[in-house]
N, C-alpha and C positions, 0 to 999 in steps of 0.2 A: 544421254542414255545410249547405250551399245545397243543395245535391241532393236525390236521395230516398233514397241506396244508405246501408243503417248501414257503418260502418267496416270491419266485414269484409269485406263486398259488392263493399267501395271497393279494398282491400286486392287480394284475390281477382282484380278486373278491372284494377288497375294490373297486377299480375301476368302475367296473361296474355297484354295488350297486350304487355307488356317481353318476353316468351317469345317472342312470333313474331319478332321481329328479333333474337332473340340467339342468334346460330351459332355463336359461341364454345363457350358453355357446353351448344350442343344436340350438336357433333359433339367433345366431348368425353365424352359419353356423360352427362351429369349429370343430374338428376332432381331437378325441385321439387317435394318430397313436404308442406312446408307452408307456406301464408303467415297471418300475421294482423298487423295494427297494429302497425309495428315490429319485426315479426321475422320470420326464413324460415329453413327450411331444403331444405338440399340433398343429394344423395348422388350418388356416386361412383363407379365403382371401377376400382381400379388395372390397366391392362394393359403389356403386355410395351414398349410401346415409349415408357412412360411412367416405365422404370427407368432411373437414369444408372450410370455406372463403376462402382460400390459393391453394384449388384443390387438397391436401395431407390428406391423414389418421387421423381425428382426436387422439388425442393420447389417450383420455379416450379409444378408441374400443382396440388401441396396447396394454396400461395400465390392459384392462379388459384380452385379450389375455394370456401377462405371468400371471394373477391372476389366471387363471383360471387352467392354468400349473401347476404352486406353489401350487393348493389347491388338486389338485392332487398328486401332489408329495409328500407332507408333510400328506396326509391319509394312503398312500400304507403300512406305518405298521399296519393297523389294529384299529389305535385309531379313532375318531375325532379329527382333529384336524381345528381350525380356522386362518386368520389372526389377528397377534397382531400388525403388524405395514410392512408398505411396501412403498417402494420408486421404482422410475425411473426416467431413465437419456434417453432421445434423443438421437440417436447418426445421425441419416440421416433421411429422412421423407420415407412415404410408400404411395404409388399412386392406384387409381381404378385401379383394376386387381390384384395388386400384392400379393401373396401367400405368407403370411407370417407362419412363425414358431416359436415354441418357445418352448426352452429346458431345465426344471428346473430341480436341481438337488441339493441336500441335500448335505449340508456345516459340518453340525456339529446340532448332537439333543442329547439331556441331559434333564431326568426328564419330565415335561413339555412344553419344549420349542426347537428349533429349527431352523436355520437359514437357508436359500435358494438362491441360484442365478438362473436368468432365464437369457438367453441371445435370444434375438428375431432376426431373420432374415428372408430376401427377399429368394423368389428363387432364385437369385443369390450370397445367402452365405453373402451377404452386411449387417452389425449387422446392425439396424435400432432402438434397444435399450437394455437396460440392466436396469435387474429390481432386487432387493431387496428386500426378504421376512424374518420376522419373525413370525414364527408359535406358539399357542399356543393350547394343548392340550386341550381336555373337555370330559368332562363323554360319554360313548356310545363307541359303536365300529359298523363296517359297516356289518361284519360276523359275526354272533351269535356264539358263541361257538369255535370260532377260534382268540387267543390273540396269541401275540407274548411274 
């Protein structure tokens, strides 16, 4: 690293750099409760207008949840980086009230790109989905003067 910040420091400050511009994930209620080198997590929780037809969690809000993890997680080096491609798998559905979480954490990054898993769960630990990310890097960095 050219800088002076170690890797959490680094981590930490891409972070909150990416926090002040993401309205998305601020007026959807979420909360970045960790970051470090490759990984973040987030939480959630389910309200009334976040339920579809069925009374359950639409999956785009769970889907937007680990996206937003992932795009966290796949920054904390210092680069920009964007999605190149992401999937999810349902595993149980998520109900008004329920506190959901979600825990991305870096598989494998090389060059430009970068692979993720997010695993989303209830307050009670119940996976409720499992998400798949591909990161792709892009010009810019969120600290000026601090690369890895």
């Amino acid at each position: 690293m050219s800088g002076t910040m170690t890797p959490q420091l680094l981590a930490e400050a891409a972070a909150a750099a990416m926090w002040q511009g993401d309205a998305a994930s601020q007026n959807l209620g979420m909360v970045l409760s960790d970051v470090a080198p490759g990984r973040a997590s987030m939480a959630m929780t389910v309200r009334p207008e976040m339920t579809n037809g069925h009374r359950i969690c639409h999956g785009g809000y769970i889907f937007t949840l680990a996206d937003s993890a992932f795009a966290f997680a796949c920054n904390t080096h210092n680069q920009r980086a964007v999605a190149q491609m992401a999937s999810v798998t349902f595993t149980a559905p998520a109900f008004d009230g329920d506190v959901l979480t979600a825990r991305a954490s870096e598989l494998w990054k090389q060059g430009r790109g970068g692979l993720y898993d997010v695993h989303v769960t209830n307050q009670n630990g119940d996976l409720i989905a499992e998400f798949r990310g591909h990161s792709r890097t892009v010009k810019g960095t969120h600290v000026p003067g601090e690369l890895e």
